[in-house]
Backbone as ProteinMPNN parsed JSONL, in Angstrom:
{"seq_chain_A": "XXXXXXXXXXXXXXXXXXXXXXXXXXXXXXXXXXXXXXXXXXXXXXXXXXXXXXXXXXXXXXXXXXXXXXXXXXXXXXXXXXXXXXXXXXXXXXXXXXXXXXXXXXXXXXXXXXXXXXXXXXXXXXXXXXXXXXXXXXXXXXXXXXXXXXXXXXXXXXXXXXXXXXXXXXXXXXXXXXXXXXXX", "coords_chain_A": {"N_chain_A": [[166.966, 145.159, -125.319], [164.969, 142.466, -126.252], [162.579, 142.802, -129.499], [158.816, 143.394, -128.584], [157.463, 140.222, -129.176], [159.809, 138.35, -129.199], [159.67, 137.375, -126.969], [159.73, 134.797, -124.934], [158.033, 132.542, -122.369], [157.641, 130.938, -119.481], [155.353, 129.432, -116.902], [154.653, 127.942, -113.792], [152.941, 126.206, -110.891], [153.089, 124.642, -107.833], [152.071, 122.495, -105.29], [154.001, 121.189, -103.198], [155.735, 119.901, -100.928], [154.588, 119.705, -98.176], [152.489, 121.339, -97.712], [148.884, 121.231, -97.995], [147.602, 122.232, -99.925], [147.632, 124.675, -102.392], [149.166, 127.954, -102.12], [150.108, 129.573, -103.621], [150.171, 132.282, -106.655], [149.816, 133.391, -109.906], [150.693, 135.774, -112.632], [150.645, 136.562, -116.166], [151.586, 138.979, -118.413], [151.543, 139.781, -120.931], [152.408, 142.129, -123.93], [150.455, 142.909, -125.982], [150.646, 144.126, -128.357], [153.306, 146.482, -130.488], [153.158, 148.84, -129.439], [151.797, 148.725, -127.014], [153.941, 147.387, -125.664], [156.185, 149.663, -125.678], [155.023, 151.726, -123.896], [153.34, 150.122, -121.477], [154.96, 147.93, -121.29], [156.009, 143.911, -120.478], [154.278, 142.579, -118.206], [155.165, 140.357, -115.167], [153.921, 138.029, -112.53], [154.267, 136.382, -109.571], [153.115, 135.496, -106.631], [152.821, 134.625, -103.158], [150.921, 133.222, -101.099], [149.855, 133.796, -97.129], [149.188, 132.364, -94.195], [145.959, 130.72, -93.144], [144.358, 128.26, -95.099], [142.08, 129.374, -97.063], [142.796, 132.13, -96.373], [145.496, 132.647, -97.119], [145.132, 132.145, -100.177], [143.536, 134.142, -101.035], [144.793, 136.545, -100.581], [146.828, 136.305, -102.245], [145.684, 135.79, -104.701], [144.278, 138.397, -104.716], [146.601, 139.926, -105.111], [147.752, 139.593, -107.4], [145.781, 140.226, -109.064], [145.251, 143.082, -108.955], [147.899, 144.026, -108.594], [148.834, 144.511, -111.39], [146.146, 145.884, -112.635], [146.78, 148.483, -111.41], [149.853, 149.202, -111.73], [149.872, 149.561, -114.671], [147.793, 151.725, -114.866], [149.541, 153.72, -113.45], [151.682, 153.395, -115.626], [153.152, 155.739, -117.019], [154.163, 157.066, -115.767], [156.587, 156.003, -115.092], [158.595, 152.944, -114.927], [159.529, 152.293, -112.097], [158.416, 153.672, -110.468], [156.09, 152.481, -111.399], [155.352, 150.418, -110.31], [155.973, 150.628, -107.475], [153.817, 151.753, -106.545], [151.674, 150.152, -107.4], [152.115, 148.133, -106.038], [151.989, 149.161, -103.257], [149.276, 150.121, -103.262], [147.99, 147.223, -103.864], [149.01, 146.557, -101.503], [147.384, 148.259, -99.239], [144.583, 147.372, -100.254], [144.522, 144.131, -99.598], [145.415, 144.46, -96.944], [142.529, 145.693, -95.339], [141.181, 144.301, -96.004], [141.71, 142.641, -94.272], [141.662, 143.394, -91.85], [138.939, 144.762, -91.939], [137.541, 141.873, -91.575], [137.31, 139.562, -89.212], [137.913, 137.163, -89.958], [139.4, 136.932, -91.387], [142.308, 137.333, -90.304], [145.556, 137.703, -90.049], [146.054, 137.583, -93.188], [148.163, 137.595, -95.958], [150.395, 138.094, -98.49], [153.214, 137.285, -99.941], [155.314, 139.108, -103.16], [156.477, 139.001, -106.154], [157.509, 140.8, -108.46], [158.125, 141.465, -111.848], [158.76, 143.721, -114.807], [159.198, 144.299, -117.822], [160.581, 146.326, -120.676], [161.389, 147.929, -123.555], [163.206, 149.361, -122.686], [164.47, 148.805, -120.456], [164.805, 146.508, -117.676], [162.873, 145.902, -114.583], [162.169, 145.062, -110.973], [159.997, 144.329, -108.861], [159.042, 143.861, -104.907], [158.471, 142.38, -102.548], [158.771, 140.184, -99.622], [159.665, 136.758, -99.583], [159.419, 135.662, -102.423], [161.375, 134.994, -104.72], [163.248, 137.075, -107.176], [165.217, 135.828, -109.978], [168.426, 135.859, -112.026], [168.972, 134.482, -114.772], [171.867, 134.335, -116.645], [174.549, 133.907, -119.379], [175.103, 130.978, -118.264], [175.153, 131.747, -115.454], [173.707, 131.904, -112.262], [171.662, 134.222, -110.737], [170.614, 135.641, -107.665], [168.162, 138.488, -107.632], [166.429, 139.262, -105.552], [165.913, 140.266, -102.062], [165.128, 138.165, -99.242], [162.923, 138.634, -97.426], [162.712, 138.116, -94.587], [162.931, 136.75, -91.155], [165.367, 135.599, -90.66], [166.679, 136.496, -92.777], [167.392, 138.938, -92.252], [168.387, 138.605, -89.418], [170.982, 137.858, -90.696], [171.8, 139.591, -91.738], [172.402, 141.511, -89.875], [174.539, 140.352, -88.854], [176.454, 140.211, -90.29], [176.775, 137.807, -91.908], [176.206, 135.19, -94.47], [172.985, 133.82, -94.705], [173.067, 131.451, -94.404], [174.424, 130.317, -92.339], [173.023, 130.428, -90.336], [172.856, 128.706, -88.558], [169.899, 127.561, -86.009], [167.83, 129.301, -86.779], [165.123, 130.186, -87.791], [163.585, 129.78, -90.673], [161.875, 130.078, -92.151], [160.08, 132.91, -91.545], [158.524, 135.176, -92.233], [159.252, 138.918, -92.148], [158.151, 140.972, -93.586], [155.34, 141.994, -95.725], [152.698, 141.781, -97.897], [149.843, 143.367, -96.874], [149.539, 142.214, -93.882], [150.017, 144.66, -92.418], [149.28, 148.351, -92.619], [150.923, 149.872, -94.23], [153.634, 149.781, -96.278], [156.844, 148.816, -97.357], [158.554, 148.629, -100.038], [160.927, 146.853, -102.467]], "CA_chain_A": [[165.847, 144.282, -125.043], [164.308, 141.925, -128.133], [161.238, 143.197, -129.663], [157.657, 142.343, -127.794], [157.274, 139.242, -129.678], [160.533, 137.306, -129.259], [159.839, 137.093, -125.302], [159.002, 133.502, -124.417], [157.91, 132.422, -120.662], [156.324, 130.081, -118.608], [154.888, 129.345, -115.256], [154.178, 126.713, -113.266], [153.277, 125.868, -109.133], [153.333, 123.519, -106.928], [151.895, 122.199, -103.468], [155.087, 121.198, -102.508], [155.122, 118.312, -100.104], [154.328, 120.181, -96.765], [151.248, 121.383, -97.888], [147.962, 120.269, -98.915], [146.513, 123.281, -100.692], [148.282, 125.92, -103.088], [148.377, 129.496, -101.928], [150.574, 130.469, -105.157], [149.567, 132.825, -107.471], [150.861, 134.197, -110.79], [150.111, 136.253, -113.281], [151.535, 136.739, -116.944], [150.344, 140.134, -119.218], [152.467, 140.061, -122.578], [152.524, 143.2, -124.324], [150.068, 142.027, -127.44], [151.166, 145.156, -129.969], [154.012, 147.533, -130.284], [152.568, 150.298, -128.736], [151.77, 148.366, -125.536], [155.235, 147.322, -125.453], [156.526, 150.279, -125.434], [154.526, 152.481, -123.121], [153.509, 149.544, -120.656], [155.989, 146.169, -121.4], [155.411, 142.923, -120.309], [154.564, 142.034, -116.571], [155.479, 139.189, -114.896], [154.347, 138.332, -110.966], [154.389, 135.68, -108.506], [152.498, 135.742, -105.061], [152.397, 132.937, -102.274], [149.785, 133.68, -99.83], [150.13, 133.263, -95.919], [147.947, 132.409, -93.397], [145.297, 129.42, -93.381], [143.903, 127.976, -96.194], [141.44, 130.742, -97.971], [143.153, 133.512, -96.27], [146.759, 133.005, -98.261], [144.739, 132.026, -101.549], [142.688, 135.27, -100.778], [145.576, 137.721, -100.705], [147.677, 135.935, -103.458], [145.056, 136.25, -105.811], [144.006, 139.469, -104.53], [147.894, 140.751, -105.305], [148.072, 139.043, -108.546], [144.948, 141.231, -109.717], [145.661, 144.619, -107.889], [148.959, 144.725, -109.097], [148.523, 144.584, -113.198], [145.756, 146.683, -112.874], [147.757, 149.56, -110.909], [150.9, 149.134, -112.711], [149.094, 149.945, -116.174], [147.449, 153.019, -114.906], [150.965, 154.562, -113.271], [153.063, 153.019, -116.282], [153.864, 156.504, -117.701], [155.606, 157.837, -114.576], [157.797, 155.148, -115.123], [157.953, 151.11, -114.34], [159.779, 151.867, -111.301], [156.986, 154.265, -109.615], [154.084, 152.521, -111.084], [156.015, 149.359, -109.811], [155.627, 150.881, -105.99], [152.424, 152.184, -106.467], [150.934, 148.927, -108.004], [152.652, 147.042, -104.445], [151.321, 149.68, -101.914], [148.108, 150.002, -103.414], [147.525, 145.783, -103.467], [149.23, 146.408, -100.044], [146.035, 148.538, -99.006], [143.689, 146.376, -100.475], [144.5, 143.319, -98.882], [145.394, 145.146, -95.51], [141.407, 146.8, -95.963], [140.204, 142.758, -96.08], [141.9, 142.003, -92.848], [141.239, 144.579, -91.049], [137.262, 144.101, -91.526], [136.782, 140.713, -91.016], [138.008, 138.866, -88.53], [138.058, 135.07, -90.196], [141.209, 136.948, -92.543], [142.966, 137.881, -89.425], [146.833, 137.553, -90.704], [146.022, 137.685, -94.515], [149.189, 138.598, -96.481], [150.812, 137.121, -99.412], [154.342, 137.617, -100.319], [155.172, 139.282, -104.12], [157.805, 139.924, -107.289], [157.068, 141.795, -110.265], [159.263, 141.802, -113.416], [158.259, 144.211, -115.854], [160.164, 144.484, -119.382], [160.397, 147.405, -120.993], [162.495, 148.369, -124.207], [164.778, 149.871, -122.228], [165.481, 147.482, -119.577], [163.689, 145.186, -116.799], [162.269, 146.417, -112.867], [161.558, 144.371, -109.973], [158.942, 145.323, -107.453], [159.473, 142.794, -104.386], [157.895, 142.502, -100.641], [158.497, 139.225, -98.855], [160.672, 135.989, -99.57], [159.225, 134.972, -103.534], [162.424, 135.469, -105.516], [163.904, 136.886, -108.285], [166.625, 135.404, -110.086], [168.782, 136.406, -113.811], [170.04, 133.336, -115.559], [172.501, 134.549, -118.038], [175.423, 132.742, -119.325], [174.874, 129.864, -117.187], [175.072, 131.798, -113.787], [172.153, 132.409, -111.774], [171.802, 134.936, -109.225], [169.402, 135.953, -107.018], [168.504, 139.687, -107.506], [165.835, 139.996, -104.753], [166.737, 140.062, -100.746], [164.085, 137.762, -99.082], [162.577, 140.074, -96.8], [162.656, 137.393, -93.548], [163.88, 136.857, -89.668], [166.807, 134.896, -91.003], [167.871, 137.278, -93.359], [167.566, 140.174, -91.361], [169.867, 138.504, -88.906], [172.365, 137.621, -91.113], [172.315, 140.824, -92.395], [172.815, 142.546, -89.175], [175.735, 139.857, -88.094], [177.234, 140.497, -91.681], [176.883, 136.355, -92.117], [175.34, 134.57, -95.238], [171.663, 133.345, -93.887], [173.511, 129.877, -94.14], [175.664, 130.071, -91.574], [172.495, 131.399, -88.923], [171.996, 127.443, -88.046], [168.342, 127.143, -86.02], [167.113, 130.18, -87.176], [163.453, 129.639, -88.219], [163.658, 130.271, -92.272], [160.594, 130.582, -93.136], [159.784, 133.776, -90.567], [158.384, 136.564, -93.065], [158.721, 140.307, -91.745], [157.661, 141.969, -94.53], [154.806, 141.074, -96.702], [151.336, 142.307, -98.431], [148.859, 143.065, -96.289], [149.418, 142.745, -92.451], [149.871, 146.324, -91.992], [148.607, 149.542, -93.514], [152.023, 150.319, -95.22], [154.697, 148.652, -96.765], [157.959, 149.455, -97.961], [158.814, 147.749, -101.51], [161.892, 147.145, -102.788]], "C_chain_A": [[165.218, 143.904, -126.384], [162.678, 142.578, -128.3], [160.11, 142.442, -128.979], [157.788, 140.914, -128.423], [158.158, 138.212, -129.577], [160.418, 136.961, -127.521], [159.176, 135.547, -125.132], [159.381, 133.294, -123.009], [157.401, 130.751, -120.78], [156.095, 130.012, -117.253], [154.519, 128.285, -114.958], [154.113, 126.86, -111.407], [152.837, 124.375, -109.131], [153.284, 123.433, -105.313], [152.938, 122.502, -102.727], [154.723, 119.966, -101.461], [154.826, 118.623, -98.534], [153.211, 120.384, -96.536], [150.003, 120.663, -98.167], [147.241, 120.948, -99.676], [147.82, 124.445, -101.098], [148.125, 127.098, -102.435], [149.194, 130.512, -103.12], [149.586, 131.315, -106.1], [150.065, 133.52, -108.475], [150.119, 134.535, -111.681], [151.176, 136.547, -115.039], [151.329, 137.997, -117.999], [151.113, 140.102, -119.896], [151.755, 141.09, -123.044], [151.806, 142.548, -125.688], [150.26, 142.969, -128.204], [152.819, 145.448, -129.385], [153.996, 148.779, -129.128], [152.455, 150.142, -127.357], [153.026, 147.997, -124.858], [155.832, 148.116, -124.904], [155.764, 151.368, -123.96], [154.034, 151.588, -121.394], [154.829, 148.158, -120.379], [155.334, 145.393, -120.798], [155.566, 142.978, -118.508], [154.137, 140.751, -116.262], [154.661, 139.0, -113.401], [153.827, 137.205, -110.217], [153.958, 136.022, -106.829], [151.93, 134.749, -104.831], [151.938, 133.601, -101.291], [150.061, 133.021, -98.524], [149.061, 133.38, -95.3], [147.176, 130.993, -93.637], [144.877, 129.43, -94.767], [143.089, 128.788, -97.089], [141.973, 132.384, -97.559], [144.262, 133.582, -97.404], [146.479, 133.145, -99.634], [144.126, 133.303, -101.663], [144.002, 136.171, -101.378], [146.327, 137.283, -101.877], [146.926, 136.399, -104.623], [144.269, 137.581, -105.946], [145.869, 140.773, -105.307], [148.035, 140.676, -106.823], [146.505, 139.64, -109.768], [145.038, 142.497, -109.646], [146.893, 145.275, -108.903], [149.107, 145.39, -110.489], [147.8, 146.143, -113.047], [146.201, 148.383, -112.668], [148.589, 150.102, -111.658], [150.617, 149.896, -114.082], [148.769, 151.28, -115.94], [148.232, 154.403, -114.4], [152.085, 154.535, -114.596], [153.622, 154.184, -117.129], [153.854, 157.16, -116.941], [156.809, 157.041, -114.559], [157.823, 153.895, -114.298], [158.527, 151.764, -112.665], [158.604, 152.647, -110.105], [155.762, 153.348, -109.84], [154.279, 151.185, -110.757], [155.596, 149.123, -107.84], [154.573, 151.008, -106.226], [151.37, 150.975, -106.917], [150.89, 147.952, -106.423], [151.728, 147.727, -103.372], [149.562, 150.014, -102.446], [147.188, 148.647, -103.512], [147.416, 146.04, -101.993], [148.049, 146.553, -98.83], [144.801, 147.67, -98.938], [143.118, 145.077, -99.933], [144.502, 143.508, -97.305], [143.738, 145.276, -95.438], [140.415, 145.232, -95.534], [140.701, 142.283, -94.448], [141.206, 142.258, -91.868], [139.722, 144.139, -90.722], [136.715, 143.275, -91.493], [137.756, 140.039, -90.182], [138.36, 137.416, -88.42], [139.129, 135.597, -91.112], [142.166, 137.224, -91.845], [144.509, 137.108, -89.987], [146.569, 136.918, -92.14], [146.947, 138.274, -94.725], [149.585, 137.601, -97.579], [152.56, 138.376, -99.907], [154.98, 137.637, -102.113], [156.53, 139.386, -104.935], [156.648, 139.894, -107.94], [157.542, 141.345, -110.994], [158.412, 142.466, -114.162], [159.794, 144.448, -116.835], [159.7, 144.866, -120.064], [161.359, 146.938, -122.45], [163.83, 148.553, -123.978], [164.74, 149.866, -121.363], [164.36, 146.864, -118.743], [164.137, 145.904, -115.281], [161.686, 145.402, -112.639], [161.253, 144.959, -109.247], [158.909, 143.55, -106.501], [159.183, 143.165, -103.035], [157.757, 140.835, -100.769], [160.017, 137.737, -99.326], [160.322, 135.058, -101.082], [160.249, 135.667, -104.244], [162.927, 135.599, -106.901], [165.045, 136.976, -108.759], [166.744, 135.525, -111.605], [169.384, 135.404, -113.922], [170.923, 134.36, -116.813], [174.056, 134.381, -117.672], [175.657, 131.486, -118.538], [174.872, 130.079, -115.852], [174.195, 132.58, -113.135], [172.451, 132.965, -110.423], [170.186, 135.555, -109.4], [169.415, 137.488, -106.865], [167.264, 140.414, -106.04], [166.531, 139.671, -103.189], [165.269, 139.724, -99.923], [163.647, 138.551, -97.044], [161.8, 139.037, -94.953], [163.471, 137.244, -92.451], [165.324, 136.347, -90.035], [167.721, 135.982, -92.135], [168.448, 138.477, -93.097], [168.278, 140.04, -90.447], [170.99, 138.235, -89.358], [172.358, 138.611, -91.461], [173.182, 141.795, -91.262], [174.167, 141.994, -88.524], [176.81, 139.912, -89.206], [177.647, 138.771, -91.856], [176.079, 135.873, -93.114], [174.238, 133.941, -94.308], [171.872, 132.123, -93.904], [173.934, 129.474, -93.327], [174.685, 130.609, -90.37], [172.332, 129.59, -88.33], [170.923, 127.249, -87.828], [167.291, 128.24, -85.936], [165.904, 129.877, -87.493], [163.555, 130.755, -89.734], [162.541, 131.023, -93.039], [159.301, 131.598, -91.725], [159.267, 134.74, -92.007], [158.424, 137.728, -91.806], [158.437, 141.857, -92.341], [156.508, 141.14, -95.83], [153.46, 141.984, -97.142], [150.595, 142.058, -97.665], [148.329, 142.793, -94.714], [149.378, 143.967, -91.854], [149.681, 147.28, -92.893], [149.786, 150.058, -94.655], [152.93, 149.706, -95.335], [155.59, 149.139, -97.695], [158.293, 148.356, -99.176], [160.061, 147.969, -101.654], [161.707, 147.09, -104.271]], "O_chain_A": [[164.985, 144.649, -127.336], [161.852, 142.758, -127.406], [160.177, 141.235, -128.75], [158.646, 140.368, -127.729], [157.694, 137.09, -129.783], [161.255, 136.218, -127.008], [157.96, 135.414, -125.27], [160.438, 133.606, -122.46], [157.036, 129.907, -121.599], [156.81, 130.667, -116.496], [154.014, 127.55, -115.807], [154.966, 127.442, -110.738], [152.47, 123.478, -109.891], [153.98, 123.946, -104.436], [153.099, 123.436, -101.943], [153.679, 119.33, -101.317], [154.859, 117.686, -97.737], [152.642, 119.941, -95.539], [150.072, 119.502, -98.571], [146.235, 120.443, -100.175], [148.675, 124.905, -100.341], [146.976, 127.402, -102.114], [149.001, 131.693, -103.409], [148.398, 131.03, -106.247], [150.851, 134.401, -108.127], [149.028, 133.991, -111.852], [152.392, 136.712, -114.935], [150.373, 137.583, -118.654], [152.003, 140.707, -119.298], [150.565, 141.172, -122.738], [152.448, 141.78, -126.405], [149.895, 142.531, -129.296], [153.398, 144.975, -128.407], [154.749, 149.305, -128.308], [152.817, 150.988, -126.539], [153.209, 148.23, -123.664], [156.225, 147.872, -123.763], [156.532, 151.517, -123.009], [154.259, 152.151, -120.323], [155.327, 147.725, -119.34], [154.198, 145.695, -120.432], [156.526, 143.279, -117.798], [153.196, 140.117, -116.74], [154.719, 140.1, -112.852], [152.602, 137.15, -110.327], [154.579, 136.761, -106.064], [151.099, 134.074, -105.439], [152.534, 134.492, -100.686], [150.455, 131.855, -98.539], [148.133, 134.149, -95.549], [147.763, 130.146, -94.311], [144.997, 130.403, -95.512], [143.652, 128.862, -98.181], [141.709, 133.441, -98.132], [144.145, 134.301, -98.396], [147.126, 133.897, -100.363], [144.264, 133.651, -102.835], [144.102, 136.408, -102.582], [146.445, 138.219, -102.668], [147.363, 137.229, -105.42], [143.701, 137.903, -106.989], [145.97, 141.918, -105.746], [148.418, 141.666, -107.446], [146.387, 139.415, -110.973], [144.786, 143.034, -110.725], [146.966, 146.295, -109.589], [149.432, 146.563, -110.677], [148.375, 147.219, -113.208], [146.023, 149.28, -113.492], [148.417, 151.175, -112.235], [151.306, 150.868, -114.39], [149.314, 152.121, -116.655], [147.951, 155.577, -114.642], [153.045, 155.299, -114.7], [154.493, 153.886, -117.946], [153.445, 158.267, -117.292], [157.879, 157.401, -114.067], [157.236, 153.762, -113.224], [157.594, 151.612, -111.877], [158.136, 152.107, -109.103], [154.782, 153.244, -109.102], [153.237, 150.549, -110.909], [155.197, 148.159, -107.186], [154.052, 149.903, -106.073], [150.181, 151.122, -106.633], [149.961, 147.327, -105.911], [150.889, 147.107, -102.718], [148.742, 150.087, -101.531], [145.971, 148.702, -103.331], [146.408, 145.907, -101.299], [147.737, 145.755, -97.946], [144.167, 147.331, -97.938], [141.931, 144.789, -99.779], [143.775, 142.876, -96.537], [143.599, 144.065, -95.611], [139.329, 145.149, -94.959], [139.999, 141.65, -93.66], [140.395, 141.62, -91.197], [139.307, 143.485, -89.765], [135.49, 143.332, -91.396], [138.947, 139.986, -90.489], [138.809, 136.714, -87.514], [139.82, 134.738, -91.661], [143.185, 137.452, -92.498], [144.458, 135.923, -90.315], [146.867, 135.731, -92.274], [147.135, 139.343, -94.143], [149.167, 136.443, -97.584], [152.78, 139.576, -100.071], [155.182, 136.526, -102.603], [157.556, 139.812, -104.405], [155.534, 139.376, -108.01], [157.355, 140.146, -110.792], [157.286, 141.989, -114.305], [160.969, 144.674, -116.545], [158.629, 144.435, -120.491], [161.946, 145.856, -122.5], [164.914, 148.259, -124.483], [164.958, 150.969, -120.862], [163.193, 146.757, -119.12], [165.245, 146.301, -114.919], [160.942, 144.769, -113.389], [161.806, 145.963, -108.798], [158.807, 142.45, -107.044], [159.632, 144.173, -102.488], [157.037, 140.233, -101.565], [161.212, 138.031, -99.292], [160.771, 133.913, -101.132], [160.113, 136.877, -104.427], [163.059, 134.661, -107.687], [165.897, 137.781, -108.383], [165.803, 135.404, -112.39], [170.394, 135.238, -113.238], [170.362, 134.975, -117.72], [174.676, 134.524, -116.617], [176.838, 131.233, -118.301], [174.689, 129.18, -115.031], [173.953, 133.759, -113.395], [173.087, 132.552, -109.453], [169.302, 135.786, -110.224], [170.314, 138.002, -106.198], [167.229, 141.581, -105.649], [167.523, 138.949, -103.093], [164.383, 140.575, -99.842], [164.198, 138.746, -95.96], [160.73, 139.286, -94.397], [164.663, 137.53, -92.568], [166.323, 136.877, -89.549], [168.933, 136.168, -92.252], [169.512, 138.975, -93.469], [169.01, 140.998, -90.196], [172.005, 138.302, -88.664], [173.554, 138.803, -91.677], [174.154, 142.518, -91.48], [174.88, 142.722, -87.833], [177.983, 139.648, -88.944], [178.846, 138.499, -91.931], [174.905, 136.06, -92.793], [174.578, 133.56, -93.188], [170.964, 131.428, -93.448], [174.007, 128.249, -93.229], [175.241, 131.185, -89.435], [171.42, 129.459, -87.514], [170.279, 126.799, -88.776], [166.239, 128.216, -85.297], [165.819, 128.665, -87.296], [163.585, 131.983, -89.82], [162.351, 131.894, -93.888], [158.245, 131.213, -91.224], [160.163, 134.787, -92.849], [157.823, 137.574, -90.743], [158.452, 143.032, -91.975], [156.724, 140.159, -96.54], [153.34, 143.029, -96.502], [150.335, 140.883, -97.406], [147.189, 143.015, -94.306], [148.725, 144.228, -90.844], [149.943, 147.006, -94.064], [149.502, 150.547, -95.749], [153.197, 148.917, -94.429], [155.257, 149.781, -98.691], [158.185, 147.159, -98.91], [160.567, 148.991, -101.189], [162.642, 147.372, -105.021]]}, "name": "protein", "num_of_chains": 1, "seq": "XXXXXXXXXXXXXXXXXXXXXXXXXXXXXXXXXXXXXXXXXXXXXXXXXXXXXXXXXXXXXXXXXXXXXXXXXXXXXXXXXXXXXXXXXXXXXXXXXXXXXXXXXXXXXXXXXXXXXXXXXXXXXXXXXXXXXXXXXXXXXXXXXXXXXXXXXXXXXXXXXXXXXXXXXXXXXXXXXXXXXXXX"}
């Protein structure tokens, strides 16, 4: 992995043409020394919020604060614990907002991670926002989008291409509808 400093990013969202309001949310924390490098690395993370209009923006930007802060204070058990523990403790959080009011009723927002380390790169991942490794020109998708369609192709052993009028955009896993949540 190149030293903190040679890492270049960017980010960007988008409505999209279905919508009329963002519920994206991302976050970027570069490692500004050595020292932070090493002991935390850089985190990356992406969260699209579900639900009506201030609920999805609610939990997105509720995940996309939660997580960092978490992450940082587990990061010397190791990215991939303080990776879970960063997810199920947003998970809480946002769950915690539903729960007691009843105008957030199905608040959830769907998450990746990336953190980069020295010595190597973890994804933390609940719902259908994906992550994908370009290198040498071929791009694959390393997360498994955590929805009705892929959960039946999984169980018919069929690419989620081949389900025809499946309904795609089903989440059944995500931040925040229920008290616990399994991360990948």
């Amino acid at each position: 992995m190149p030293f903190f400093k040679e890492i270049e990013h960017t980010a960007l969202t988008d409505v999209g043409v279905k919508r009329s309001h963002n519920q994206d949310a991302f976050t970027v924390q570069k490692a500004p020394d050595r020292a932070h490098w090493e002991s935390v690395g850089h985190l990356f993370i992406v969260a699209d919020g579900m639900g009506g209009h201030a609920v999805g923006e609610k939990a997105s930007a509720k995940a996309i604060q939660e997580i960092p802060l978490t992450y940082v204070k587990h990061a010397q058990e190791g990215p991939a614990l303080a990776l879970r523990k960063a997810f199920q403790e947003a998970n809480a959080g946002i769950n915690a907002i539903g729960v007691s009011n009843p105008e957030f009723r199905g608040l959830g927002t769907t998450a990746t991670a990336l953190v980069l380390r020295e010595e190597g790169a973890w994804l933390g991942h609940v719902g259908d926002s994906r992550g994908y490794r370009v290198r040498d020109g071929q791009v694959q998708q390393l997360t498994y989008d955590h929805s009705y369609a892929w959960e039946m192709a999984r169980r018919l052993g069929i690419p989620p291409e081949e389900l025809g009028d499946v309904k795609k955009n089903v989440i059944v896993r995500s931040l925040g509808p229920d008290p616990l949540v399994q991360v990948d």
